[in-house]
N, C-alpha and C positions, 0 to 999 in steps of 0.2 A: 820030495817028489821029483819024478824026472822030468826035463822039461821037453813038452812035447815039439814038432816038426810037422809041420804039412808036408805032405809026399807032392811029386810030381804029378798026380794024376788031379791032388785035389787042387793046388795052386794051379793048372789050365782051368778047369772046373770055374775055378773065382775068378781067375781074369777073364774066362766066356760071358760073365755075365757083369763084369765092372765091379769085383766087388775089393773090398780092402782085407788084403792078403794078413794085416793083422789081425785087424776086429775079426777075420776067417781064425784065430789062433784060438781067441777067449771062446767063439763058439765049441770049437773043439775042445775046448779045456775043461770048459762046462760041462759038456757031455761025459768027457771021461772021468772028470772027479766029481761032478755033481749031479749025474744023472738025467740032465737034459738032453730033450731029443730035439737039439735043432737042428736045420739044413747048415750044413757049413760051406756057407757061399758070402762071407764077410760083407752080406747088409744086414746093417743092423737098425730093425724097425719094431714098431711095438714089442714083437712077440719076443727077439730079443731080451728087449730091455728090463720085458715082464718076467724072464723066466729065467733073465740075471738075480733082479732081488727077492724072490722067491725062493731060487737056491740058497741065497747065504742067510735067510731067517731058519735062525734055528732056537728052538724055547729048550732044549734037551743040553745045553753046553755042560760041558761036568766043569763044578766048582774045584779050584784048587784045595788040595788037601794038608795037611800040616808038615806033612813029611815032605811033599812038594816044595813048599813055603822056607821050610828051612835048608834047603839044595839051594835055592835064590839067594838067602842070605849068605849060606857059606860060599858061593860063586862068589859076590860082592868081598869076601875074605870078611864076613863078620861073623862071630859065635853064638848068635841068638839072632831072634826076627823083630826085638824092639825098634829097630830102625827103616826097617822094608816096611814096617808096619804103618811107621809114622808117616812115610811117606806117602804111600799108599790112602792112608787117612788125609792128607792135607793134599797130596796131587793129584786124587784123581777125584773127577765128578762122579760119583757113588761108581753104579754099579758099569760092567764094560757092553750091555746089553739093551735097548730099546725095547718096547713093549711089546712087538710084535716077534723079536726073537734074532731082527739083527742086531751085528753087533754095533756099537756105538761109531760112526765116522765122524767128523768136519772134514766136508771140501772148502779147499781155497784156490778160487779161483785164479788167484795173484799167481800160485806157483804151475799151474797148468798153463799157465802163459808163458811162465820159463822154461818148464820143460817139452813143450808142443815141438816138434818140429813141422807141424802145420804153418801156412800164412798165417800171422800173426792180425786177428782177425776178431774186436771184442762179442761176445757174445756172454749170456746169462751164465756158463760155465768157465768163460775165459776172460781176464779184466786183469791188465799190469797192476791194478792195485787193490791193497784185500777188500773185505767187504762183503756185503748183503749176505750173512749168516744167518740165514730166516728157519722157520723150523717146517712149515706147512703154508707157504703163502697161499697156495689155488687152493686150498681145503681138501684134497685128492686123497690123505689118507696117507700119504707117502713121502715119508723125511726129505727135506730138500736135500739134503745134502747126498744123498742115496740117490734122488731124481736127477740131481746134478751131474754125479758121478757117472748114472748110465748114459747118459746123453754124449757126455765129453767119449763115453769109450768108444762111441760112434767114429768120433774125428780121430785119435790117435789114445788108442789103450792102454799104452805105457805110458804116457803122460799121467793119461787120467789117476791111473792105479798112485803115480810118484803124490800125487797131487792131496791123497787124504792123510788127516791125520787117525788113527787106529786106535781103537779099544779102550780101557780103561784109564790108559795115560797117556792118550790120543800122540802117539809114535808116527812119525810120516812116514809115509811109503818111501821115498826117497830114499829112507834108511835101511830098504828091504837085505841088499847086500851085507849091511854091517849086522843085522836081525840074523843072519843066516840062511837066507832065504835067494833063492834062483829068481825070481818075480815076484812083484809087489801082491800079485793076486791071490800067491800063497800066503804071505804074509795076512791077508785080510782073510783068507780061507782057516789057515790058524788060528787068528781072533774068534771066529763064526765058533768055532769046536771047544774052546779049554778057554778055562780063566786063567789056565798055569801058562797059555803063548801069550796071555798081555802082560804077566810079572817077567815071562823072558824074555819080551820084548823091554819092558822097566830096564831089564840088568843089562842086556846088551845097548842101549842106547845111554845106560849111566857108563858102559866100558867102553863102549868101543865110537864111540859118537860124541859125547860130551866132556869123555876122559874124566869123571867126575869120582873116580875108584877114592879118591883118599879125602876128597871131602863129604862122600858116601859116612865114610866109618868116624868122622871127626864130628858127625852128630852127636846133640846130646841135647839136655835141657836149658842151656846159655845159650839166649840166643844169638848173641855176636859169632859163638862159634858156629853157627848155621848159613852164616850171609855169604859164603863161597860156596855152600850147595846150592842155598837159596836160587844165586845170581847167575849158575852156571845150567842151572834147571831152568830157573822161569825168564831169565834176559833181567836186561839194569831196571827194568822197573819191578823187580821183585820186591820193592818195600812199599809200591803203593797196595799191595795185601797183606802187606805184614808175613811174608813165606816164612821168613827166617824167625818169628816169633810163633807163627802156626806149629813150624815143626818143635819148637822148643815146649810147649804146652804140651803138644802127644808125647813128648819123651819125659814131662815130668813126671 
């Protein structure tokens, strides 16, 4: 996508009325890739927020196809999809989609503290340390983490966007750059459309992120030979799940 620009006429526009010449971006962003018809004047209040997650439910995302699936694997330099597969089976929590049609996030609040260039300031979306991963505290119908996320876009958007983890194999925003991606919002705009941007989001976060290219292909059914994917996927506590045996079972 190209990444858009406020003009001069709309930037006076938002400073006439005190608004945040960012959170002015995503309204704009919205409108043009998702159809929204908001004022672009960067407050961002209910209607905002409402017609942020609205747009990115989608129940229609076309599933990855086989031919798709094995482009992923041969990306990763391997000759069959017994291995994406495993992965896939043992790293991801099911499907990349919530009931309502968006796609699957976690916000962490810990890393919107890092990335804020706001006053550092704790609030229910902002907190130096992780936590309160709720699903629906107020009953409201509306993942918290989705709730979360709109709120934070409020205060600094590009924070917020760095701040979730995405899709199927919950990939951070942070990593939207090494994704291939201009902004994090495409990156989650991607997830919202194809199950094939959460597998290329998998391969470029196995390549270009965790450099895990050569313990990718040294999978197999031993699990010893798994504990450098394992540890470099899931961090040093990868053996209280037993990763490195999960993935040794899928591949028997």
């Amino acid at each position: 996508m190209q990444i858009l620009e406020l003009n001069q006429e709309e930037l006076a526009a938002i400073a006439s009325v005190g608004g945040n010449p960012n959170v002015a971006w995503v309204q704009k962003w919205l409108n043009t890739h998702a159809g929204t018809t908001l004022v672009v004047d960067g407050k961002w209040g209910l209607l905002s927020r409402s017609a942020f997650i609205l747009a990115f439910a989608n129940k229609q995302a076309t599933a990855i196809s086989q031919t798709e699936l094995h482009q992923i694997a041969r990306d990763l330099g391997d000759t069959d999809t017994r291995r994406i597969r495993a992965v896939a089976q043992v790293e991801s929590a099911g499907g990349g989609w919530l009931n309502n049609g968006l796609p699957k996030i976690l916000y962490e609040r810990h890393k919107f503290w890092q990335h804020t260039t706001e006053p550092k300031v704790i609030r229910w979306y902002s907190h130096p340390e992780a936590g309160d991963y709720t699903l629906d505290t107020n009953d409201n119908d509306i993942n918290d983490s989705w709730e979360k996320l709109a709120f934070a876009i409020g205060r600094d958007p590009l924070a917020a966007f760095k701040s979730i983890s995405i899709g199927k194999f919950q990939v951070l925003g942070q990593w939207f750059a090494q994704c291939g991606y201009a902004h994090p919002i495409e990156m989650l705009w991607a997830a919202r459309n194809s199950e094939l941007a959460h597998y290329q989001m998998l391969r470029d976060y196995i390549l270009n992120v965790a450099n895990l290219r050569d313990e990718f292909l040294a999978l197999n059914s031993n699990a010893a030979s798994n504990r450098a994917f394992a540890k470099g996927y899931n961090g040093a506590k990868y053996e209280k799940f037993a990763y490195h045996t999960q993935l040794a079972n899928a591949l028997a």
